[in-house]
C-alpha positions in Angstrom: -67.5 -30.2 -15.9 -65.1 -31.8 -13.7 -65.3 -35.0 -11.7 -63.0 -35.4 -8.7 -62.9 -38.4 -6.2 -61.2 -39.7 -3.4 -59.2 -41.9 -6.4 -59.4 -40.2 -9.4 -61.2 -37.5 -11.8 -62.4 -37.2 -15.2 -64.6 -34.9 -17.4 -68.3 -34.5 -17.9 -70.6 -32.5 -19.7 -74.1 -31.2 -19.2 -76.5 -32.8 -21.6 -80.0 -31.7 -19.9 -81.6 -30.4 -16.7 -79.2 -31.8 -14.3 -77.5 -34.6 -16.5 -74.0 -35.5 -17.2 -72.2 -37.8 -19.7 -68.8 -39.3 -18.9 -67.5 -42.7 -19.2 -68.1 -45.5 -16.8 -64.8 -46.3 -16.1 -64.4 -41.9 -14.9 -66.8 -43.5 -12.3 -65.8 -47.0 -12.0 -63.8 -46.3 -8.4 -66.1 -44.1 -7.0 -68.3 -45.7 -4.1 -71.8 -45.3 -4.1 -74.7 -45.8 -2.0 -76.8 -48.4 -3.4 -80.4 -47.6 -1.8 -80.0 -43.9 -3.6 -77.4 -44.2 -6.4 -75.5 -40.9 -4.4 -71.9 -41.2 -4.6 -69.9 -41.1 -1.6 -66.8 -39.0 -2.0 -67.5 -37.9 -6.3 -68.2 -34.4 -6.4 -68.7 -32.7 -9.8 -67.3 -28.7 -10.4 -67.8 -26.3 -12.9 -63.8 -24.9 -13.5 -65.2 -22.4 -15.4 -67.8 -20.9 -13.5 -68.5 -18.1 -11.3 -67.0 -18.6 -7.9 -70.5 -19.2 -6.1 -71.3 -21.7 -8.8 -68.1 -23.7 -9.3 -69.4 -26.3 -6.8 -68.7 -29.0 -5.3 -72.2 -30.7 -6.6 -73.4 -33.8 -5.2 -74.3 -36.5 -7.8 -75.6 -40.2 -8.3 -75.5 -42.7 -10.6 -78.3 -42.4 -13.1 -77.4 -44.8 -16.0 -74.3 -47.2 -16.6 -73.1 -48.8 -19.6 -70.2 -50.5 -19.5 -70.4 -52.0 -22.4 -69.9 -49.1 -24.5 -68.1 -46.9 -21.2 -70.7 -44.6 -20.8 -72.7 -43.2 -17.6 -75.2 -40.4 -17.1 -74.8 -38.5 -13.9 -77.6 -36.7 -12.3 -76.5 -33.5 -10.4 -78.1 -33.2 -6.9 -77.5 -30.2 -6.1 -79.9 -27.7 -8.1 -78.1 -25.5 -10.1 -78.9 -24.2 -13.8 -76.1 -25.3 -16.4 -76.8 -25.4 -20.2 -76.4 -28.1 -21.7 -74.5 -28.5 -24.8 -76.1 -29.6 -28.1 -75.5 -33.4 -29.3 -75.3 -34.0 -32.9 -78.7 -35.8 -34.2 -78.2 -38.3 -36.9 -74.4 -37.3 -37.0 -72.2 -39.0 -39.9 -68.2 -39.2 -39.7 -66.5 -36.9 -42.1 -62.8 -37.4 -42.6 -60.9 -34.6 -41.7 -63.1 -32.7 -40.2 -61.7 -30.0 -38.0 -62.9 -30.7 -34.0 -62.3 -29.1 -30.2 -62.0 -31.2 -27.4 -62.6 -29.4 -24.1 -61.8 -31.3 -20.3 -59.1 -31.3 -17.3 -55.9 -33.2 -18.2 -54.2 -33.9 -15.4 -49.9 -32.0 -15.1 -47.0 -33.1 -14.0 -48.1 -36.7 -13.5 -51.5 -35.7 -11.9 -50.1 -33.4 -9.2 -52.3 -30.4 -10.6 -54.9 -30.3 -13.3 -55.5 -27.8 -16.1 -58.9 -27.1 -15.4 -61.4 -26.6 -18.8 -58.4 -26.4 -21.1 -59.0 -26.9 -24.9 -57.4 -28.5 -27.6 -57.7 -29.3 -31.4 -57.4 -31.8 -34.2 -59.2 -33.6 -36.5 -61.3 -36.6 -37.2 -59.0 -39.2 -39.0 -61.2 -42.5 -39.6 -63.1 -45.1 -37.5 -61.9 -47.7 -35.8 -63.6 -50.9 -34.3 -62.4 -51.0 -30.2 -63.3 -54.5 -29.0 -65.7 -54.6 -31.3 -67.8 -51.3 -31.6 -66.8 -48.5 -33.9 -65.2 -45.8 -32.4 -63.7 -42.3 -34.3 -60.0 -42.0 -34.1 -59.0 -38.8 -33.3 -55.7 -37.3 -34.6 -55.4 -34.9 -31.1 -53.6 -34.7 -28.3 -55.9 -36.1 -25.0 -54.3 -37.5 -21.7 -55.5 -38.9 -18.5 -58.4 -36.3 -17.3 -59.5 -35.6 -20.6 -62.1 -39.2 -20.2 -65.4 -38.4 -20.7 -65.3 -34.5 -22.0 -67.2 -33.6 -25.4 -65.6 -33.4 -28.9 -66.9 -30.6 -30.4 -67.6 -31.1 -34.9 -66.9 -27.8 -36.8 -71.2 -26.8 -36.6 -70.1 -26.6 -32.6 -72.3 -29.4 -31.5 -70.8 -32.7 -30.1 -70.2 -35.5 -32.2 -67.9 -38.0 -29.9 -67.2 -38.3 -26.0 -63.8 -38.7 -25.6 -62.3 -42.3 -24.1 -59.2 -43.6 -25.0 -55.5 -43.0 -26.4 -52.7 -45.2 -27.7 -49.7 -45.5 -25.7 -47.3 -45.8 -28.4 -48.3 -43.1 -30.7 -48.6 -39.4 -30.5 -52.3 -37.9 -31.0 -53.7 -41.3 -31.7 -57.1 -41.1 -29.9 -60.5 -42.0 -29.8 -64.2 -41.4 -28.9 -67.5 -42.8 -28.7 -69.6 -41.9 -31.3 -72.4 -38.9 -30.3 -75.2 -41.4 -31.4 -74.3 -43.4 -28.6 -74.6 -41.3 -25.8 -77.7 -39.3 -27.0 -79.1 -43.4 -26.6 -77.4 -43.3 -23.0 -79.3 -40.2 -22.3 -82.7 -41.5 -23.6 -81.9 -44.4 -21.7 -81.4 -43.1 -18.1 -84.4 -40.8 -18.4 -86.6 -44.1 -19.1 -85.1 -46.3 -16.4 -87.3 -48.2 -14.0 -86.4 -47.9 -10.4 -85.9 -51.2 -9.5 -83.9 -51.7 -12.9 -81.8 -48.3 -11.3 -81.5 -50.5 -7.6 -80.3 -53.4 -9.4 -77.6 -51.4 -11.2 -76.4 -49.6 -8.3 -75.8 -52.6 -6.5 -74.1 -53.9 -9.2 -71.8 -51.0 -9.5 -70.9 -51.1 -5.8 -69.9 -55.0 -5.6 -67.5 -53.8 -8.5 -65.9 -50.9 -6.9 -63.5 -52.8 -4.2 -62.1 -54.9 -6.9 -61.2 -51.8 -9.3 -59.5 -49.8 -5.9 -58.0 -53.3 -5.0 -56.2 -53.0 -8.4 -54.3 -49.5 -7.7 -51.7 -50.5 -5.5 -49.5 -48.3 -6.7 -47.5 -45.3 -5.3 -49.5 -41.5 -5.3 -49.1 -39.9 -8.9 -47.9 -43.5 -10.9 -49.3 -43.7 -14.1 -50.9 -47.0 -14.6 -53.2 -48.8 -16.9 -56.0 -51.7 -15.5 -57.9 -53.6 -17.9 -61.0 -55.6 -17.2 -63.2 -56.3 -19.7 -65.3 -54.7 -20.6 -63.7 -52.1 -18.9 -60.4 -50.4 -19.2 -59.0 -47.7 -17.1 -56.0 -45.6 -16.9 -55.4 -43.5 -13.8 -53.0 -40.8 -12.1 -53.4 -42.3 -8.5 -53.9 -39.6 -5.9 -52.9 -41.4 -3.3 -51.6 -45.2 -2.3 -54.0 -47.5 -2.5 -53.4 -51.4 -0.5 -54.1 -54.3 -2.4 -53.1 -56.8 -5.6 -50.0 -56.3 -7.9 -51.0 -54.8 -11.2 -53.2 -57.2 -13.8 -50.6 -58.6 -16.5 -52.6 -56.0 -18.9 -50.3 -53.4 -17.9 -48.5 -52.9 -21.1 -51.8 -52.8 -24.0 -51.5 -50.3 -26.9 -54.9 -48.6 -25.6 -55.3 -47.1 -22.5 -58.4 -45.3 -21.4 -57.5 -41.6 -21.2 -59.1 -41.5 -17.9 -58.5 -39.4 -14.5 -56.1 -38.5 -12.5 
């Protein structure tokens, strides 16, 4: 799936009736209404679908955690997309052959290549501000955040996040174990815990668009922790000079 904005886009996939997995910082400039959880302007598509089922799809915030830059999506809209299977009790195995799919963004984010596909392998683990992550040895860029990597039994095993800035094919994802907890997660949350996350979320949205005042199609990294973003800006944004972050080894391999 696609996730397009007003700011920036990402990837998701479906993991259940109506639920998407991406990473928090895909959604981390999109407004939101915080009595419902709806977002304001982020629409999800399905690139590869039929053209009466491609979308736009309304969608809200049904989980957050920034922590490990995850959030579960719930699509509004009803529509009937299969979800992908998640690999239970998955354990790393060097040099295992993977596919990532998602919609890297072209020509410095003036056009995206919509459900394109790529390979590599799994190389070894690496601890990302303290939590274990896969490196990847693949090519990702910014659009790829938040799309599935596939293990050779065709089930996912990671959720793609970030990429070094130095390197070629140096990237990483979140282990599967962590979003099949998301998941779990979001269909157990209270409402009022849901109100108070929303809220949450929206106090933080100003600050992250404050931070992109940059010129339409600049690539640029922001880092707040725990969060750390890397976007193609759409369009000029008003605000802040860019955080003195600008230049760290890993950048998230976010939107356009």
């Amino acid at each position: 799936m696609l996730l397009r904005g007003a700011v920036g886009s990402g990837t998701a996939f479906v993991v259940g009736d109506q639920l998407l997995v991406t990473n928090s910082h895909v959604v981390a400039v999109a407004a939101l209404n915080p009595a419902t959880g709806e977002f304001k302007d982020l629409r999800a598509y399905s690139p590869a679908a039929s053209t009466e089922r491609r979308g736009p799809y309304r969608v809200s915030l049904l989980y957050e955690d920034p922590d490990w830059d995850l959030a579960v999506l719930r699509i509004l809209d009803r529509v009937d997309f299969r979800p992908v299977a998640m690999a239970k009790n998955y354990q790393f195995q060097r040099g295992e052959a993977i596919t990532i799919i998602g919609n890297p963004g072209l020509f410095n984010g003036v056009e995206t290549l919509e459900t394109a596909v790529s390979t590599g392998i799994l190389s070894t683990t690496h601890p990302l501000q303290g939590r274990e992550h896969y490196q990847l040895g693949a090519a990702v860029n910014g659009g790829n955040s938040g799309g599935p990597v596939f293990g050779e039994a065709g089930q996912v095993i990671g959720v793609i996040v970030s990429k070094s800035l130095s390197e070629d094919e140096i990237s990483f994802c979140i282990p599967v174990r962590e979003a099949i907890r998301a998941t779990a997660t979001a269909r157990s949350i209270s409402a009022r815990s849901q109100q108070l996350m929303w809220k949450e979320h929206e106090s933080r949205v100003p600050k992250a668009i404050a931070n992109l005042a940059v010129p339409s199609g600049s690539i640029v990294t922001i880092a707040h922790p725990p969060w750390s973003f890397v976007f193609i800006a759409v369009r000029p944004t008003i605000s802040s000079r860019l955080p003195n972050t600008l230049t760290r080894a890993i950048r998230s391999a976010c939107s356009r």
